[in-house]
ZATITI-956013 format. One record per residue (C-alpha): z, y, x; residue number from 1. Coordinates in steps of 0.02 Angstrom, whole numbers, plus 32768, in hexadecimal, padded with zeros to 4 digits. Layout:
residues N
SITE    zz    yy    xx  num
SITE     Z     Y     X  NUM
...
//
This chain:
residues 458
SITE    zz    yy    xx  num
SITE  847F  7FD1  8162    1
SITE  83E7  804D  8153    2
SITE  8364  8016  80C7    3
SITE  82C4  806B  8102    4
SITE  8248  7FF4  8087    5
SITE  8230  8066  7FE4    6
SITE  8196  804E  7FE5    7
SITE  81AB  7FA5  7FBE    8
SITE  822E  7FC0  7F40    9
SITE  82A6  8049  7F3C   10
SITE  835B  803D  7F1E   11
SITE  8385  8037  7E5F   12
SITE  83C8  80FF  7E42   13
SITE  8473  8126  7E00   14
SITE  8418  815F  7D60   15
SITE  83B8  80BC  7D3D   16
SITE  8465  8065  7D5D   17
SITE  84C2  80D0  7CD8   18
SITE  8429  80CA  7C5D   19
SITE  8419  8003  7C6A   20
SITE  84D2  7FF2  7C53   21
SITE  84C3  8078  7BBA   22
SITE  8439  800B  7B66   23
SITE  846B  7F76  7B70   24
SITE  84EE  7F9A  7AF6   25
SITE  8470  800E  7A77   26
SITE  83AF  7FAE  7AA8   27
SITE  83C4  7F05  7A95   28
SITE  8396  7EF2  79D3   29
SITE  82D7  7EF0  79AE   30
SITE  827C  7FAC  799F   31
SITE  8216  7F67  7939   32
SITE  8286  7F40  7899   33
SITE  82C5  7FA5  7818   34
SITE  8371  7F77  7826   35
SITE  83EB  8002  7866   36
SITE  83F7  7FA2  7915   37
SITE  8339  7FA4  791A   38
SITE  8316  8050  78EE   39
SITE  83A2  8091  7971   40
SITE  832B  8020  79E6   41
SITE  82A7  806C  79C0   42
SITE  82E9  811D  79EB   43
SITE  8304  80E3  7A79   44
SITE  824E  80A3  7AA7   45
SITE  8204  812D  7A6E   46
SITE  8273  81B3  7AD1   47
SITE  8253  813A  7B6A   48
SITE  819F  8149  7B4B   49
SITE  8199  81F9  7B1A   50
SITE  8206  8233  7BC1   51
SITE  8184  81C3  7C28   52
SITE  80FA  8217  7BE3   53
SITE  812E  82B7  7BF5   54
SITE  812E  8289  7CBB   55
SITE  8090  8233  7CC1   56
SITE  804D  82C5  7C6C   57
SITE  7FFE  826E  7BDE   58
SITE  801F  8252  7B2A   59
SITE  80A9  81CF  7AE4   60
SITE  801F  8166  7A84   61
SITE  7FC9  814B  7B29   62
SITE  8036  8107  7B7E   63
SITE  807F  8038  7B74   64
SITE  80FC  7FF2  7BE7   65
SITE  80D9  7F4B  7C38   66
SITE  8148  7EC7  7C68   67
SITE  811B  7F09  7D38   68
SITE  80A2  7F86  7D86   69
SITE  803D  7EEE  7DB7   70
SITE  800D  7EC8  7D0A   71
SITE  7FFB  7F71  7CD2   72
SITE  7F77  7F7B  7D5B   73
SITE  7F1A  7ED2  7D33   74
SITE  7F17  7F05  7C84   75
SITE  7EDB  7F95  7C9B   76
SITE  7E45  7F72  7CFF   77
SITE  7E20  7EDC  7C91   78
SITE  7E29  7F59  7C02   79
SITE  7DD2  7FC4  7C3C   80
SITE  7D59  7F65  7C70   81
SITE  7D2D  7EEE  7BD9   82
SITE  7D2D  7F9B  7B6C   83
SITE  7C94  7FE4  7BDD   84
SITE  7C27  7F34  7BEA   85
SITE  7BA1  7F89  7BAD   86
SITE  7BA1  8012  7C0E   87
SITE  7BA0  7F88  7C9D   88
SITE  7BF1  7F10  7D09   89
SITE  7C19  7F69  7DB2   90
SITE  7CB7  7FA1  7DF6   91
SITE  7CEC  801B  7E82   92
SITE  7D87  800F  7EE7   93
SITE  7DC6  8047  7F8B   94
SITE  7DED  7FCF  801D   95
SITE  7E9C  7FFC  8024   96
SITE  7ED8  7FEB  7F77   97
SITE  7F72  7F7B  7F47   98
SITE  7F39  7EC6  7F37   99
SITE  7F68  7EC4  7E84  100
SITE  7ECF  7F4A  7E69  101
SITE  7E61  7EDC  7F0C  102
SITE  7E94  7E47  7EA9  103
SITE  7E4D  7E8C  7E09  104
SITE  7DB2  7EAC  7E58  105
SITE  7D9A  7E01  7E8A  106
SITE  7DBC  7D99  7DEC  107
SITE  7D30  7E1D  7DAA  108
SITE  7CAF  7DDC  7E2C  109
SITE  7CD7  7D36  7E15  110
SITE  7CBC  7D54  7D42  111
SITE  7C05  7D97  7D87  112
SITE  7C29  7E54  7D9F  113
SITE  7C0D  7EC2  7E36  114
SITE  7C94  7F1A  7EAA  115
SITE  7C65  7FA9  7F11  116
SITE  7D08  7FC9  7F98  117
SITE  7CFC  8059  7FDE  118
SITE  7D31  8068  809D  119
SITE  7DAD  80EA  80CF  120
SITE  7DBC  8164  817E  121
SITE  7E2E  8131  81F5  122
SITE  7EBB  818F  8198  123
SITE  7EBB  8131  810B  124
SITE  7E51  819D  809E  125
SITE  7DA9  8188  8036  126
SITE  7D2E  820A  8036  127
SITE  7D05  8261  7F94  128
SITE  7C58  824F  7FB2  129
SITE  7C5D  8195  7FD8  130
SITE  7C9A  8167  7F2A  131
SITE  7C0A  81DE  7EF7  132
SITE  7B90  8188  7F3C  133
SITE  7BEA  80DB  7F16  134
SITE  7BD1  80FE  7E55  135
SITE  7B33  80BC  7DF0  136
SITE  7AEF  80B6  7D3D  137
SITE  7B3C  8015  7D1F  138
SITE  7BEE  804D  7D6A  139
SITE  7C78  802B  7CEE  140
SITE  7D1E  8042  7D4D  141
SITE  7D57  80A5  7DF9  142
SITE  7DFE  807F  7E30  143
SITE  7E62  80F7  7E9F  144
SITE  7F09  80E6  7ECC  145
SITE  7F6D  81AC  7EE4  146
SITE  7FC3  8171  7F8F  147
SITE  7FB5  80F4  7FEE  148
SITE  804F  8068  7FF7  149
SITE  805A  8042  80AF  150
SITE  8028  80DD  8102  151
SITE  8047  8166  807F  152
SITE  7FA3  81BA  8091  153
SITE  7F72  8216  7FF2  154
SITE  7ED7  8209  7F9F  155
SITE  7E5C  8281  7F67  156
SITE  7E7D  824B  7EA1  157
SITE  7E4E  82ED  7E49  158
SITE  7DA6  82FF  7EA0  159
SITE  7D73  824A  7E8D  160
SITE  7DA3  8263  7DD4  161
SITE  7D3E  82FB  7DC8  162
SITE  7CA3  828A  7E0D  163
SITE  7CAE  8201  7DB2  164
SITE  7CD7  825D  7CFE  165
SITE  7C36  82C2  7D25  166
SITE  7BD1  8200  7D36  167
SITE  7C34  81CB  7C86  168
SITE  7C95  8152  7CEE  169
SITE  7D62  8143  7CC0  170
SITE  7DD4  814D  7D59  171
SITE  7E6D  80CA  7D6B  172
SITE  7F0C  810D  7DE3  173
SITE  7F78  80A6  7E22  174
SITE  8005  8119  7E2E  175
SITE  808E  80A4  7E4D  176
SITE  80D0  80FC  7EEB  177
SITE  80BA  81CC  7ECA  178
SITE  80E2  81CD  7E27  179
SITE  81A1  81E2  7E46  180
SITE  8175  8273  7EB0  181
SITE  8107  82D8  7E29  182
SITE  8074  82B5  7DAC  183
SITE  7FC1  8281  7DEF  184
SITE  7F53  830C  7DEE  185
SITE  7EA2  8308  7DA1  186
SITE  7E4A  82D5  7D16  187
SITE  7E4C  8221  7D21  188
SITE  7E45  81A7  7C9A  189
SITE  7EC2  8107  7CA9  190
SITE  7F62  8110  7D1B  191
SITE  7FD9  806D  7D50  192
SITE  8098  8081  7D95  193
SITE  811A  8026  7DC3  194
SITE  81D8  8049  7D95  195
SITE  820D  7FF0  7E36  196
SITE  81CB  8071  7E94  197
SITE  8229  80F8  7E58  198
SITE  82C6  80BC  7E56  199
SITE  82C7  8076  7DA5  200
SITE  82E5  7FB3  7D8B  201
SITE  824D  7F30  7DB0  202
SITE  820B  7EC7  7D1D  203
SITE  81B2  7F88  7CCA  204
SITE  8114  7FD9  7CF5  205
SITE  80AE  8051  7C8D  206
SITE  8009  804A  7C50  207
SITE  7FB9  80EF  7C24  208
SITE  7EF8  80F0  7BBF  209
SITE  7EBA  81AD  7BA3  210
SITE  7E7A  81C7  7AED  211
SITE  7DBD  819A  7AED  212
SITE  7DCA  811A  7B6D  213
SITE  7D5B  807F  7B47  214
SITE  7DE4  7FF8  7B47  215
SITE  7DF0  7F34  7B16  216
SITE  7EA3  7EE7  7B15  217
SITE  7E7B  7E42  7B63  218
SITE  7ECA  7D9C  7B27  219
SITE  7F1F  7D6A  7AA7  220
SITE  7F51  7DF2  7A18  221
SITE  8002  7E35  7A1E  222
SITE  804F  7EBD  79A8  223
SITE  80BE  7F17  7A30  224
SITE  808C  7FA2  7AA8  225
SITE  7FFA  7FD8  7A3D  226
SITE  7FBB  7F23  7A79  227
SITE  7F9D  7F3D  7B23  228
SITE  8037  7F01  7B67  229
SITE  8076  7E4D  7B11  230
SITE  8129  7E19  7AEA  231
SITE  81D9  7E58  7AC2  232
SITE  81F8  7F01  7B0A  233
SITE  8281  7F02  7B89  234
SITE  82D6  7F91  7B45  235
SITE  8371  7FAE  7BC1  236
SITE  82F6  7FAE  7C4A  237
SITE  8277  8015  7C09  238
SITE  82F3  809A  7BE6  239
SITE  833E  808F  7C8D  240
SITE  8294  8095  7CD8  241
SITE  8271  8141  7C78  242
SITE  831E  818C  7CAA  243
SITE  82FE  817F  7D62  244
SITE  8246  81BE  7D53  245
SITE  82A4  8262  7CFE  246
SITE  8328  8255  7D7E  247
SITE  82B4  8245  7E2E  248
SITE  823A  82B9  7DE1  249
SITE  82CE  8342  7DE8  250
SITE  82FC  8324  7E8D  251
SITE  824C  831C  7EDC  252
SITE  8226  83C3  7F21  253
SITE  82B7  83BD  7F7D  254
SITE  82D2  8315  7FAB  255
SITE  820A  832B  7FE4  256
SITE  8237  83A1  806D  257
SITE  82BA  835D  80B3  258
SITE  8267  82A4  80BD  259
SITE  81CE  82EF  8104  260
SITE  822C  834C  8191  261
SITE  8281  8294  81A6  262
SITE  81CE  8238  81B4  263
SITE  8198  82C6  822A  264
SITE  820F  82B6  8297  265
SITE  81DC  81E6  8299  266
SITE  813C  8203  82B1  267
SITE  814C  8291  833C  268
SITE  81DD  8229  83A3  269
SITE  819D  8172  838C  270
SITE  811A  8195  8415  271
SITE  817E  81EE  848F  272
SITE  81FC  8171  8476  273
SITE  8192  80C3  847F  274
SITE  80F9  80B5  84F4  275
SITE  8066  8059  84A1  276
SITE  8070  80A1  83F8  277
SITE  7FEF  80CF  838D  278
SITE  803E  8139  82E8  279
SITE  7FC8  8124  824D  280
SITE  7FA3  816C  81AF  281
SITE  7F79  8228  816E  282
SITE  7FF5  82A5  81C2  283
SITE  7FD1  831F  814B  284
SITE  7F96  82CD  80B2  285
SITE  801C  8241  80A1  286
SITE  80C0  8217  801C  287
SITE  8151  827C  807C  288
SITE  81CC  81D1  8089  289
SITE  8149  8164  80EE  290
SITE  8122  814F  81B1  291
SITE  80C6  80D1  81F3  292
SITE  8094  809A  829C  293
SITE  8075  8005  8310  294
SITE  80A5  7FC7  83C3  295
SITE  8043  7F71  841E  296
SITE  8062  7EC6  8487  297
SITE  80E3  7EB1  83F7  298
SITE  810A  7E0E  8377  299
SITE  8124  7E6F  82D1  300
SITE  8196  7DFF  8276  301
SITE  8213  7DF0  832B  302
SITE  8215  7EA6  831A  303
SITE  8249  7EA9  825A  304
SITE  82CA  7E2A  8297  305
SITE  8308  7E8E  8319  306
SITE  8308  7F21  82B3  307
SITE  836C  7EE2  8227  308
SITE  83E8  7E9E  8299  309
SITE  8413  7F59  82D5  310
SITE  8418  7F88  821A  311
SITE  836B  7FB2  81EA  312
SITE  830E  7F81  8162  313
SITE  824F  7FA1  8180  314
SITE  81A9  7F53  8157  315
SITE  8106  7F22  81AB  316
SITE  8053  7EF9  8196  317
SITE  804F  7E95  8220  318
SITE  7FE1  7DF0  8208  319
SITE  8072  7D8F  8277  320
SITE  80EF  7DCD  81DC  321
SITE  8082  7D78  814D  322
SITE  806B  7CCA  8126  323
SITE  7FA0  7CE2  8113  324
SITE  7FA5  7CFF  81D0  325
SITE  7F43  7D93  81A4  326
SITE  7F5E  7E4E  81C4  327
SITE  7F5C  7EC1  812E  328
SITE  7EC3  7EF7  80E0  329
SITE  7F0A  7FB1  80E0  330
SITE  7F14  7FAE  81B4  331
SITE  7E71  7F41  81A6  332
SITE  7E08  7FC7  813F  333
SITE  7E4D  804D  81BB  334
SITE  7E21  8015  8258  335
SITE  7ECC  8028  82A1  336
SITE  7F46  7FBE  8310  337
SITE  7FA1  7F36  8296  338
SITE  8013  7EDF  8327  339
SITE  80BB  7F17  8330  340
SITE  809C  7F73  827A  341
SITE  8148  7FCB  823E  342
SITE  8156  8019  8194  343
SITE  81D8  809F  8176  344
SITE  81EA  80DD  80C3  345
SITE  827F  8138  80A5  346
SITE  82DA  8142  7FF7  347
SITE  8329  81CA  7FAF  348
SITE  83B3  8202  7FF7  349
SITE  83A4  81D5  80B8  350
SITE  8407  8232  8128  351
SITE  83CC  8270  81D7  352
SITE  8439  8220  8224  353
SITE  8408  815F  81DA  354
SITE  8352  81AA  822F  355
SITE  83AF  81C4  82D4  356
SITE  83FD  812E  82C9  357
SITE  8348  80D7  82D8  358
SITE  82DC  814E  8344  359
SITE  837F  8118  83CE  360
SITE  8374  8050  83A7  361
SITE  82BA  8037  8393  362
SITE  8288  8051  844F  363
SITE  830A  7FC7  848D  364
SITE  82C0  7F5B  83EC  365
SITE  821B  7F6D  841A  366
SITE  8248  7F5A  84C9  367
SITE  82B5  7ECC  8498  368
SITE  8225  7E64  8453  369
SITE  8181  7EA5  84DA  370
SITE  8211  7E44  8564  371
SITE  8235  7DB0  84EB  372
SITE  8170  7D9B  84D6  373
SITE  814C  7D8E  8593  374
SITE  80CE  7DC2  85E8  375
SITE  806C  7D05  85F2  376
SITE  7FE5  7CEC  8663  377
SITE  7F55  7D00  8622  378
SITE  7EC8  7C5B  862D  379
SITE  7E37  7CB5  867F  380
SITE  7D9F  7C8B  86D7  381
SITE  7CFA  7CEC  86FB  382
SITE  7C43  7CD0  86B1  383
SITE  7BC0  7D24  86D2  384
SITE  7C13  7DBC  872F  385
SITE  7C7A  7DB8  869E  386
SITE  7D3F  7D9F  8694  387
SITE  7D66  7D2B  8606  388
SITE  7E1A  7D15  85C2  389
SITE  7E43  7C83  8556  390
SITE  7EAB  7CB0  84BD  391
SITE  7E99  7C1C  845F  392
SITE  7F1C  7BFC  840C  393
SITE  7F96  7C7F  8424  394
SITE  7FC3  7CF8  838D  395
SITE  7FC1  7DB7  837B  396
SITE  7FF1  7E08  83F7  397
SITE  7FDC  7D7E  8495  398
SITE  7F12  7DAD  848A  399
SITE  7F25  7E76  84A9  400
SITE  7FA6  7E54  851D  401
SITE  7F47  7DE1  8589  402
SITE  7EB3  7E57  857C  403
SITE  7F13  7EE0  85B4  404
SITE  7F59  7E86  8656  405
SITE  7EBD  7E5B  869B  406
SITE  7E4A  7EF2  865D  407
SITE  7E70  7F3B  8703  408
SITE  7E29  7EB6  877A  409
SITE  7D70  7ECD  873A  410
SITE  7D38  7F83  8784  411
SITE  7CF7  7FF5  8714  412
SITE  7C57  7FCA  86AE  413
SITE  7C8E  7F1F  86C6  414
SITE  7CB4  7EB6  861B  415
SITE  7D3A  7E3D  85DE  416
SITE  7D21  7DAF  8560  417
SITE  7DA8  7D88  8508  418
SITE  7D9D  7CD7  848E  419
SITE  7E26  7CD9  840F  420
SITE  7E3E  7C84  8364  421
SITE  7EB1  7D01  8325  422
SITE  7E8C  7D6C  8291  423
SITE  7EE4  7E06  82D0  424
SITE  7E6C  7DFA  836E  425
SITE  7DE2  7E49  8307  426
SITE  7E42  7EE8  82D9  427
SITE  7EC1  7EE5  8372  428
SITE  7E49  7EDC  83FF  429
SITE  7DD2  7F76  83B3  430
SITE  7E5F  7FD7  839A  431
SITE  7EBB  7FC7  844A  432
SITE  7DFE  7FF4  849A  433
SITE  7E2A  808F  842E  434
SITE  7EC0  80BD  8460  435
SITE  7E96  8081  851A  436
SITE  7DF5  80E9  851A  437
SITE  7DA1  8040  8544  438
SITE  7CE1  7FFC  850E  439
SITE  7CE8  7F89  847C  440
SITE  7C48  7F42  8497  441
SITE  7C66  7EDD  83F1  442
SITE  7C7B  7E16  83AF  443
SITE  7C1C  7D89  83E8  444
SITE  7C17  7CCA  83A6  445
SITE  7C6F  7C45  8404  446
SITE  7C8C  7B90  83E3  447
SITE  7D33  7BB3  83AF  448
SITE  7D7C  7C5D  8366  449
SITE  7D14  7CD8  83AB  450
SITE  7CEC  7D3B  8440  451
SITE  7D1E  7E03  845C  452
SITE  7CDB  7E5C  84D2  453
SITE  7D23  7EE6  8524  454
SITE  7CDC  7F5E  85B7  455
SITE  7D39  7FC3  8626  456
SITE  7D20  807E  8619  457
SITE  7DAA  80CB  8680  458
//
């Protein structure tokens, strides 16, 4: 078996194993007694902290860890936030942040704030200048995360800090998945990251608040983590989680090279090797252990199936692979082709030939699945000189398909109206006119679903 899903979770590292065994035996006792047992807890804490801080790049006594990086990010907005209510009560955030930052933002507009989300280019990356013209007098918070989670691309954090500490507006990163591979860059104000992510165990994030940072702890008072992170410290794991920072953080540079050439090689031999593919995210700009890309007149969840039964295990974004029925925001906010999503995010430590492995399976798997799916006939009639397929109905990727079988018996300038109730349809049919160098003409109401139409170019 290949795991190729670090970016949802990477495997726990031989260090965090031999650091959570280690603690267990020395952290269990409360650090904050006086007691022998205590004190030689307490060491421990603050040596976790103090190693953590060191690769943040911040000071010990700014940073808290949280019980996940979930929390650490909800507190920290909330923080952040309620500390800066006078200086007002809007928020900016991109459109492809992590849901536990999108999330934030919308538990604020429902309390009465504002939310700015700024859109991002095709590659998954904000503008500088679009967060600079996003900010206002009555901004409190920006939110950025450093890279993004299902297509690597890597944001532009040190010049959006730069902007917004010139406005007197703090800056929260969500670091959760660069910081393993080096600190964030920039002068930004609050940063959020996730153990998990790095190969340390789940259950610890980290909080960090810059000195001079307006910030309110929100709910109830608690003595530990200088209150901005309730409840009994879970020692062995936070110690684990600061060995394996240290210990990925040594082996980055190198391990950085030789996943990028591994992710290159993906992204350069997935479209020779699979027709209908559309590879997304920054090529440049992007977290070296991530490839992304998407196949049309595919079912992304048969695919993960298939995949995993010839050893692989990948992820998708891929509305058919979520139980909203919806495709990801990230896809959504890029423009790009969500059917047939595959996420490839390789841990440390993948060998080349785990990478062969897949670049020879995936064209039978995809193949596998485009003959499973059929090729059904399409319900079509003509209107009004134009051809109208009927996709009620039928989920992600039945609609492109269909469109795609009959765009060729209306001649050129001719249009075809496609009526779907699918989701997807509204980001799948724009971007296969894209990669088809067809018209979208655009979206039209209908009694049911709605109505996109497409002209032929070509």
């Amino acid at each position: 078996m290949a795991y190729f899903d670090a970016a949802s979770t990477a495997p726990l590292h031989p260090v965090a194993r031999q650091a959570l065994s280690a603690s267990l035996d020395e952290g269990w006792a409360d650090p904050s007694r006086l007691y022998r047992e205590g004190r030689r807890a307490r060491l421990l804490l603050d040596a976790a902290r103090e190693a953590a801080a060191e690769a943040v790049g911040c000071r010990p006594d700014e940073l808290v860890f949280t019980p996940s990086g979930t929390r650490a990010v909800h507190s920290g907005i909330a923080g952040a936030l309620a500390g800066r209510r006078r200086s007002g009560r809007h928020l900016i955030v991109s459109a492809v942040e992590h849901s536990s930052v999108l999330h934030s933002a919308e538990a604020f507009e429902t309390d009465g704030g504002s939310v700015t989300r700024v859109p991002v280019s095709r590659a998954g990356a904000v503008s500088v200048e679009s967060y600079e013209s996003a900010l206002r007098a009555d901004t409190a918070l920006a939110c950025l995360q450093s890279a993004n989670h299902e297509v690597g691309t890597e944001q532009p954090v040190a010049a959006v800090a730069e902007v917004c500490r010139a406005a007197g507006v703090p800056l929260l990163v969500d670091a959760a998945q660069s910081l393993g591979w080096g600190p964030v860059e920039g002068d930004w104000s609050l940063l959020a990251a996730s153990a998990h992510k790095w190969g340390g165990p789940s259950g610890v994030g980290l909080l960090v608040v810059r000195k001079g940072v307006r910030f309110a702890v929100q709910g109830p008072a608690d003595e530990r983590e200088s209150g901005r992170a309730a409840g009994f410290e879970n020692l062995p794991a936070i110690v684990a989680a600061a060995a394996s920072l240290r210990a990925v953080r040594a082996e980055a540079d190198r391990e950085a090279v030789r996943l990028r050439q591994l992710t290159e090689r993906i992204r350069a031999r997935v479209p020779e090797l699979v027709p209908d593919v559309e590879v997304v995210g920054d090529p440049e700009r992007r977290l070296p252990g991530i490839v992304t890309f998407s196949c049309l007149y595919v079912d992304g969840e048969t695919l993960l199936h298939e995949l995993d039964r010839e050893g692989f295990s990948v992820s998708s974004g891929s509305s058919c692979t979520s139980s909203t029925l919806t495709p990801s925001h990230v896809l959504k906010a890029m423009g790009v082709l969500s059917e047939g999503n595959v996420r490839v995010s390789l841990p440390l430590g993948t060998s080349a030939e785990d990478v062969e492995r897949f670049l020879d399976v995936l064209p039978g798997a995809v193949a596998g699945v485009r003959e499973k799916l059929g090729a059904p006939t399409p319900e079509t009639a003509v209107r009004n000189d134009v051809l109208v397929v009927n996709a009620l109905g039928k989920l992600c990727p039945i609609p492109v398909i269909e469109l795609a079988k009959v765009i060729g018996d209306v001649p050129v300038g001719g249009a075809v109206r496609v009526l779907s109730d699918d989701e997807a349809a509204r980001l799948d049919i724009p971007a296969w006119c894209e990669m088809r160098g067809q018209e979208y003409v655009g979206e039209e109401p209908a009694e049911r679903g709605a109505a996109y139409v497409v002209r032929r170019a070509s």
